[in-house]
C-alpha positions in Angstrom: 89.4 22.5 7.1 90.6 25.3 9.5 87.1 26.1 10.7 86.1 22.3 10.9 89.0 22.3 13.6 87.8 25.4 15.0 84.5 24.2 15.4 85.9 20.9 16.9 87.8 22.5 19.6 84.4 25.0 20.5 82.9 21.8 20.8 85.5 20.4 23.1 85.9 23.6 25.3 81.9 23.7 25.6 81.1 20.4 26.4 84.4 20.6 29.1 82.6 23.4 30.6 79.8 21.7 31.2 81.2 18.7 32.6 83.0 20.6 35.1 80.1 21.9 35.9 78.2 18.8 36.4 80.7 17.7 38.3 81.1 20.2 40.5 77.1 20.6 41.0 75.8 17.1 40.5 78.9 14.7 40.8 79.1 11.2 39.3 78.0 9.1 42.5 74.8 8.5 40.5 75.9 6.6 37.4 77.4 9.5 35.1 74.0 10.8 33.9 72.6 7.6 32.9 69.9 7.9 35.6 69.3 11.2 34.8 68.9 10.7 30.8 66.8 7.6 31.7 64.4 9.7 34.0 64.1 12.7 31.5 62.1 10.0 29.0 58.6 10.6 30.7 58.5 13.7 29.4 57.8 13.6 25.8 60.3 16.5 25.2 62.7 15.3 27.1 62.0 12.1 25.0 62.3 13.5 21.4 65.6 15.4 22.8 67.3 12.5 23.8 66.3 10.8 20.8 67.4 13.1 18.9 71.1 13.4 21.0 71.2 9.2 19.8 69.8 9.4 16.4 72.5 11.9 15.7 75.4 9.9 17.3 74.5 7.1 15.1 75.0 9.0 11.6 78.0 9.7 13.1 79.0 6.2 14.3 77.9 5.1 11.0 80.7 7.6 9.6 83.2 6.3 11.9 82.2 2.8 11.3 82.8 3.2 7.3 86.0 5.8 7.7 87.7 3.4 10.3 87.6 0.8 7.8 90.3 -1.4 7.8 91.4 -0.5 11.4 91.1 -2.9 14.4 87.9 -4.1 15.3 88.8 -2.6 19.3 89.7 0.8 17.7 86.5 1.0 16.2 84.4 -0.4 19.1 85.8 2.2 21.5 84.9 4.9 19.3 82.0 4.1 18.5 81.3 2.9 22.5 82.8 6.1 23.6 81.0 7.9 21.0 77.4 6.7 22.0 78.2 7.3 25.9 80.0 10.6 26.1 78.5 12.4 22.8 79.4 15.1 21.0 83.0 16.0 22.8 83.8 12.7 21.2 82.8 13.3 17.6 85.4 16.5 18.2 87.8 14.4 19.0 87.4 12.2 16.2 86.8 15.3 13.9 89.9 16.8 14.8 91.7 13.3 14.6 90.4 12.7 11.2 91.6 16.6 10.0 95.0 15.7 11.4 95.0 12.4 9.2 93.5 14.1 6.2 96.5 16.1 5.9 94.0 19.0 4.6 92.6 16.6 1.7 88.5 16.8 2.3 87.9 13.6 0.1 90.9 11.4 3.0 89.1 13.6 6.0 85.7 11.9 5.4 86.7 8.2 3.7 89.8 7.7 5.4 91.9 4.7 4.9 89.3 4.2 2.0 91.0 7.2 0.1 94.9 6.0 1.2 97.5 6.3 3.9 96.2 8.9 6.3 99.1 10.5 7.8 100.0 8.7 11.3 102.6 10.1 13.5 103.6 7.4 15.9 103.2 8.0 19.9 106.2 8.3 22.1 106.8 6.1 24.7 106.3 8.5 27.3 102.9 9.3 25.6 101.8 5.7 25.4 103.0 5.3 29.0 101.3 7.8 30.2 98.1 6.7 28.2 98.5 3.2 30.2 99.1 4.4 33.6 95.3 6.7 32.7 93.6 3.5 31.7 95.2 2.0 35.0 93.7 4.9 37.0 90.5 5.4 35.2 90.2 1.5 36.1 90.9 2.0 39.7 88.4 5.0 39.8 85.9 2.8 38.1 86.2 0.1 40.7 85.9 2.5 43.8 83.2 4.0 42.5 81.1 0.7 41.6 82.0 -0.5 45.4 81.2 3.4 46.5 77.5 2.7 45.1 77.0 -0.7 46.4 76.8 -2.2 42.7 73.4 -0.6 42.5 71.8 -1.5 39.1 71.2 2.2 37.1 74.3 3.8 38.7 76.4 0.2 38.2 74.9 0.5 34.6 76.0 4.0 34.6 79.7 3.4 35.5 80.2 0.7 33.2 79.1 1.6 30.5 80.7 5.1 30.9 84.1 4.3 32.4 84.8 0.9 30.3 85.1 2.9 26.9 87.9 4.7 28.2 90.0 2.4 29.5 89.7 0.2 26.2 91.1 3.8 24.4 93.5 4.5 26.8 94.9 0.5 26.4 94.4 0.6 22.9 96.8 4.3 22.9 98.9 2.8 24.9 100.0 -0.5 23.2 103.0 -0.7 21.0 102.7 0.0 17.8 103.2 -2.8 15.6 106.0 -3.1 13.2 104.6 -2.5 9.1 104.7 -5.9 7.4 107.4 -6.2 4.6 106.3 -5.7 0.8 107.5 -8.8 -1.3 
């Protein structure tokens, strides 16, 4: 399981990299990429990469889909939204979420809640606060940037779809955690 967590935080650290980059280079005042990935289909590599990118986001939804069973429907729609918008540093994440729940058992690391309790260590309130105030500010920064483009459709598109995801995490991290119903 060690080298599933190392290979999660290459992942991370790569895909960071290249973020800043595009960031630094590019910027997001044209939709975060969805512009770009839509323009890239008229070349029939560019095509068959891209489809590639989605087909293999999808086996991996389908994997969160069928490990998250059980959980909230909003938990899995933002992983699954977030997963299909921001790629593979996502499917780190989750990888190295679903290590840290497997508690080292492989069979509990790919079936989850299927298999039993996964462990769940519960999220301070500075942590969940701090998880609020980002979904507050990723909000904000979603808002500025949608007026910043004039609402234009692709970049609009771009934002939305992009930013959204996050926020609904970030909300979702930040809630209270709900007190465990009593056993008769």
């Amino acid at each position: 399981m060690k080298g599933v967590q190392i290979l999660g935080w290459i992942v991370i650290a790569i895909m960071t990299a290249n973020m800043v980059n595009v960031t630094l280079n590019s910027g997001m005042d044209h939709g975060v990429g969805f512009d770009t990935f839509l323009a890239g289909s008229g070349d029939p590599w560019q095509l068959f990469i891209n489809n590639d990118l989605v087909m293999g986001l999808l086996f991996i939804a389908g994997w969160m889909i069928f490990r998250e069973q059980g959980s909230s429907v909003w938990t899995i729609v933002a992983w699954v939204w977030m997963l299909m918008w921001w790629g593979n540093i996502i499917a780190a994440v989750y990888v190295l979420r679903a290590t840290q729940q497997s508690g080292g058992d492989w069979r509990k690391f790919f079936l989850g809640k299927r298999e039993g309790a996964l462990v769940e260590k519960p999220l301070s309130a500075p942590v969940r606060l701090l998880a609020l105030a980002g979904a507050a500010a990723t909000a904000i920064y979603l808002a500025v940037s949608l007026q910043a483009v004039g609402f234009a459709p692709i970049p609009t598109a771009g934002y939305v779809l992009g930013f959204l995801p996050i926020v609904l995490s970030l909300a979702l991290i930040g809630k209270p955690a709900r007190a465990a119903k009593a056993t008769a």
